[in-house]
C-alpha positions in Angstrom: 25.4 -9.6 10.8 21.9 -8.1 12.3 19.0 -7.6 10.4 19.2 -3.8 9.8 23.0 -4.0 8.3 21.5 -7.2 5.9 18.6 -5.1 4.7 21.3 -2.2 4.1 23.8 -4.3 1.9 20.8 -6.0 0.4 19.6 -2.7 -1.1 23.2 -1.1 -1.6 23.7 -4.4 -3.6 20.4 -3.9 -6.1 21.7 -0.2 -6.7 24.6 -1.3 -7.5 23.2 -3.9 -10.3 20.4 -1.7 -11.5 22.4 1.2 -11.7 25.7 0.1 -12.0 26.8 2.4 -9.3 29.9 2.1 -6.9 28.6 -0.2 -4.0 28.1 2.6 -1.3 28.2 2.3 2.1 24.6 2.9 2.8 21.8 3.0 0.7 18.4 5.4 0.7 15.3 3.6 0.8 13.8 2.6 -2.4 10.3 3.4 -3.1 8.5 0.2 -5.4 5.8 2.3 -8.3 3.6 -0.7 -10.0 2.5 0.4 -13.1 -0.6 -0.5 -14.0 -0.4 -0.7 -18.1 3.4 -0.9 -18.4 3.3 -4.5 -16.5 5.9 -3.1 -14.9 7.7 -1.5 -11.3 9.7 0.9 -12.0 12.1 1.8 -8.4 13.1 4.8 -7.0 15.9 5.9 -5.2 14.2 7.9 -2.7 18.1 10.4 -2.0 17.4 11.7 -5.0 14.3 10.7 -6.5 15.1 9.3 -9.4 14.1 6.3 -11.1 17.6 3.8 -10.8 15.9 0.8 -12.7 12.6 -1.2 -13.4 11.2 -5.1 -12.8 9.2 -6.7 -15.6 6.4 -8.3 -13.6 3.5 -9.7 -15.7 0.2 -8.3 -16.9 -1.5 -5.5 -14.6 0.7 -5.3 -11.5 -1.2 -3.4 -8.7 -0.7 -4.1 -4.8 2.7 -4.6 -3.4 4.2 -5.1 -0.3 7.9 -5.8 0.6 9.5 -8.4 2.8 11.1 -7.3 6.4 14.5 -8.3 5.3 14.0 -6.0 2.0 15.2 -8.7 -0.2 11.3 -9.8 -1.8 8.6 -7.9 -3.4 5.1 -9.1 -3.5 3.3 -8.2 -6.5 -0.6 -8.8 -7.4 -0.4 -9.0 -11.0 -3.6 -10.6 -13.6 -5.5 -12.8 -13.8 -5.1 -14.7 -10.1 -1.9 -14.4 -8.5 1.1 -12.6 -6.7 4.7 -12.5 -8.1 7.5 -12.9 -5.7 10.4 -10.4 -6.9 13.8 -10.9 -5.7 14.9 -7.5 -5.3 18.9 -7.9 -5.4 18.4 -10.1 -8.8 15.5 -8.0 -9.7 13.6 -10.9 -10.7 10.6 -12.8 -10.7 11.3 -16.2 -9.0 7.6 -17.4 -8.1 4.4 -17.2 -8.7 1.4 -17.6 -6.3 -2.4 -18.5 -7.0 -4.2 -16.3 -4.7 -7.9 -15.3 -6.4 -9.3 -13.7 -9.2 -8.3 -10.2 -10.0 -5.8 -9.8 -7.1 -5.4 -5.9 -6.6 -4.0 -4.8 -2.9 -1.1 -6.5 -0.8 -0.3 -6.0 2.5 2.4 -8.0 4.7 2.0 -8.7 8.4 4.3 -7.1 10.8 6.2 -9.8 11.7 6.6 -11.4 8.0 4.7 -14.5 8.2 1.5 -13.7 6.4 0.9 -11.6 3.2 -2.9 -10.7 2.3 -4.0 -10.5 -0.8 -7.5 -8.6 -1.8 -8.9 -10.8 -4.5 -11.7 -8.5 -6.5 -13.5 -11.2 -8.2 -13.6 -14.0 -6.2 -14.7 -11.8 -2.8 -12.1 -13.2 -0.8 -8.8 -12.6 0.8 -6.1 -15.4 0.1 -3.0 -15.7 3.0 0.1 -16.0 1.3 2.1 -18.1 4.0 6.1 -16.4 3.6 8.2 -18.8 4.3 6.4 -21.9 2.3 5.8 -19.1 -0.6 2.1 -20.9 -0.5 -1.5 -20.2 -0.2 -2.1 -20.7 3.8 -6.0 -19.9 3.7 -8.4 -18.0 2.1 -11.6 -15.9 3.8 -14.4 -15.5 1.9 -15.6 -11.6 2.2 -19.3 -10.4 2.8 -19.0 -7.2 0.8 -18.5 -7.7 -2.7 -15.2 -6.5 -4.6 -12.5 -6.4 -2.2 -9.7 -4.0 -2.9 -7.8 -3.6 -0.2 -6.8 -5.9 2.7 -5.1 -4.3 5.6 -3.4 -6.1 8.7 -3.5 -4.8 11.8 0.1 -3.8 13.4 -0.3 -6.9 16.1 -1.1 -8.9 12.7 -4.3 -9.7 15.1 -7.0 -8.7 12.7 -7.3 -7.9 8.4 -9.7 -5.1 7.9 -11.0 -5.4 4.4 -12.3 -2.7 1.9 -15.7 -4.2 0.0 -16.1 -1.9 -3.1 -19.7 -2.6 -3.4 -20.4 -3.5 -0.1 -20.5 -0.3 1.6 -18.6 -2.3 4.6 -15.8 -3.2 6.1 -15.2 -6.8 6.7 -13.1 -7.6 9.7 -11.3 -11.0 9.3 -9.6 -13.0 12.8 -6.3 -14.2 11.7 -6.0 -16.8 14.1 -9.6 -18.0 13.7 -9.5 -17.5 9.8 -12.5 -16.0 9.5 -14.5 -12.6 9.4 -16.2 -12.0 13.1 -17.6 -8.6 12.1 -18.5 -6.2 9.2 -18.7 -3.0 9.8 -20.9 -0.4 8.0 -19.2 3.0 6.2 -20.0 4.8 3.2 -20.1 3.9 -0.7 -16.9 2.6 -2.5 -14.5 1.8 0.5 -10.9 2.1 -0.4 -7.5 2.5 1.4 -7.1 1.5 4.9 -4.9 2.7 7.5 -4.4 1.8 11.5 -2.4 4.5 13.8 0.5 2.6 15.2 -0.7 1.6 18.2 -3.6 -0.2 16.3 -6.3 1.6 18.4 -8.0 2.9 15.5 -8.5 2.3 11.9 -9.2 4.9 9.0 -10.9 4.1 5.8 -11.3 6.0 2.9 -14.9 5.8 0.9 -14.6 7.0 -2.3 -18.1 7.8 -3.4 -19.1 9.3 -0.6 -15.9 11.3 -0.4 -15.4 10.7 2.9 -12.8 9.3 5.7 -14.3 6.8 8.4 -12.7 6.5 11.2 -12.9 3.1 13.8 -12.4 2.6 17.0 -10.8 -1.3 16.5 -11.4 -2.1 20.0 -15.2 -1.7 19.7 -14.8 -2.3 15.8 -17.7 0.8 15.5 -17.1 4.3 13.6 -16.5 6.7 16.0 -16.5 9.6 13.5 -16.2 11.2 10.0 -13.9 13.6 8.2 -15.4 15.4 5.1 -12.6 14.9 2.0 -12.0 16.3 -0.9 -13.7 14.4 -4.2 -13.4 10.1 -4.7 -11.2 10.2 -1.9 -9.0 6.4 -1.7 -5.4 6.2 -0.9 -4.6 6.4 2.8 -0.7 6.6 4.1 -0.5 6.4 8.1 2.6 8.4 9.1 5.2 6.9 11.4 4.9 9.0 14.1 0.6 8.5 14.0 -0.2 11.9 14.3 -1.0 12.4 10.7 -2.5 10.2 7.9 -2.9 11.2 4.2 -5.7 10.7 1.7 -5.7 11.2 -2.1 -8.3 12.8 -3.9 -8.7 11.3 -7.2 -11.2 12.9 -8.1 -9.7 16.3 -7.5 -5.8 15.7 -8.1 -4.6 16.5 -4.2 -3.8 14.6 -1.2 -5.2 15.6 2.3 -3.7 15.9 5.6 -5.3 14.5 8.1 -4.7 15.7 11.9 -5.2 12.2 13.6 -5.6 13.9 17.3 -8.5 16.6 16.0 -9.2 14.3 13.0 -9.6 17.1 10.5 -7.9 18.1 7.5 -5.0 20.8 8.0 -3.8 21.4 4.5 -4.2 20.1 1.4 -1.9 19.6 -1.9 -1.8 19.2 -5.4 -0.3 16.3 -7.4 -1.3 14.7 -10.6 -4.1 13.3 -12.5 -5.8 10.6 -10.7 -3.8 9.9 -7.4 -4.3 7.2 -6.1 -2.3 4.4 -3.3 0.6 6.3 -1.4 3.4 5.5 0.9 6.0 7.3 3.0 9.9 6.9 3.7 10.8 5.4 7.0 11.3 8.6 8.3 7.6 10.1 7.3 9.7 12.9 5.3 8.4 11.8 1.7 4.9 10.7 1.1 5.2 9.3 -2.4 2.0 9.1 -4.6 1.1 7.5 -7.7 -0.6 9.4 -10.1 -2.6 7.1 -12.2 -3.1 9.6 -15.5 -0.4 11.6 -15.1 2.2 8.5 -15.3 3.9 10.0 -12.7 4.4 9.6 -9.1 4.3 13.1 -7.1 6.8 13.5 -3.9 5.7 15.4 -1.2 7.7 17.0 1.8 5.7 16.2 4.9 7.1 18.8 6.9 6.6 21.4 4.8 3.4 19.9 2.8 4.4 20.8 -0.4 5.2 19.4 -3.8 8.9 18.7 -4.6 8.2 16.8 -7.6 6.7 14.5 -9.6 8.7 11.8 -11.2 8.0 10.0 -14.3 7.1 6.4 -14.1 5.8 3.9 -16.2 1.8 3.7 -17.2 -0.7 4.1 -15.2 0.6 4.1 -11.8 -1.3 2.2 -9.7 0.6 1.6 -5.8 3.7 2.7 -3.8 5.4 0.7 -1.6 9.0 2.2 0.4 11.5 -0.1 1.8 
């Protein structure tokens, strides 16, 4: 059986024991909602966006990021680790010391490595997939890392330092950072275009979107956006990426060939990390104070709904 056809019965069979549906021939994706204050994921079925179940987890779940194969889910959860979730037993089965205060996961392309943004120990830890170990760990230069982002050739980790007013740029192969580069105040989400040519980063207190040319790892421009902007969502295709605006309850469109803003939309209270459906159809957003996560239609960007979800939404992960 190939890979696409297991990842199809895999999520047909955790419908089925969630929701105790009638196994179906195919299944939609799921979108993954960490709640923040629940300690809790609450999943999605993204045909008809409605929640089908939720995963205990452990205290503070945040980042998340799901295997190739669709059958884990990494979750950062408090005070220093990641749980590994098996998604058709909807279960934790391990638990991996990465840092303290672990907040945003991302997974490699190929599966091998999972990052791990460790807040109070300014580092990144390597979560090494099939060993379900700590490979490495990178101490960062800027101070309270939330987000660590590969690259899509798994070549490079860019690395969001809260107080640092940098990005840190870590060599995967060396396991080390090579350059930092300078943006605004309170970097955030990260997100590279598809052919990993450039890279855009959200800074939330200066309410702005960096954008970097990887190649020469410099900014090569700004887009003005809307107040404490910090989620980013790069879609499929690359010709669009989204930002939320916590600050203002919206998310941005970003035009990634003119890199400006062509429309804007309302959500909740406090949106924050975002993803979107295979297709780039849905853009999913978590809505931190509004315990809800807000569905958008990319191709007509406009709200279809938001969706109740545990507390505190905090991340959005689609598989």
């Amino acid at each position: 059986m190939n890979a696409k056809l297991n990842k199809v019965y895999a999520r047909a069979g955790m419908a089925l024991l969630l929701a105790g549906m009638a196994l179906p021939v195919a299944a939609a994706p799921f979108a993954y909602v960490s709640n923040e204050k629940s300690g809790t994921v609450s999943i999605v079925d993204t045909a008809n966006d409605s929640v089908i179940g939720e995963i205990p987890i452990g205290k503070e779940p945040r980042g998340m990021a799901v295997s190739n194969d669709g059958k884990r889910l990494y979750v950062s959860t408090q005070p220093d680790g990641v749980a590994v979730v098996d998604i058709p037993g909807s279960r934790v089965v391990a638990k991996i010391v990465t840092g303290r205060s672990p907040e945003a996961v991302d997974i490699a392309a190929d599966g091998r490595w999972v990052a791990v943004a460790d807040e109070e120990s300014n580092d990144v830890a390597v979560i090494d997939t099939a060993a379900l170990r700590r490979a490495f760990v990178v101490q960062t230069r800027g101070k309270n890392p939330e987000h660590a982002v590969f690259s899509p050739d798994a070549r490079w980790i860019y690395v969001g330092a809260e107080d640092g007013e940098v990005v840190d740029i870590i060599d995967v192969a060396a396991r080390k950072i090579v350059n930092s580069v300078k943006v605004g105040k309170r970097p955030r989400g990260i997100a590279f275009t598809p052919d990993g040519k450039r890279a855009y980063v959200a800074a939330e207190n200066s309410n702005t979107v960096y954008v970097l040319d990887v190649a020469r790892q410099e900014v090569i421009t700004t887009i003005a956006a809307g107040t404490r902007s910090n989620g980013l969502a790069m879609h499929p295709s690359g010709a669009r990426v989204y930002v939320s605006n916590g600050g203002d309850g919206t998310v941005s469109v970003i035009d990634t060939a003119a890199n400006k803003i062509t429309a804007t939309i309302e959500v909740g209270k406090r949106p924050w990390n975002m993803a979107l459906t295979p297709d780039g159809k849905k853009l999913y957003v978590a809505n931190g104070r509004s315990d809800s996560v807000s569905v958008i239609d990319t191709e007509k960007n406009a709200k279809l709904r938001d969706i109740p979800v545990g507390k505190m939404p905090w991340g959005v992960t689609v598989e």
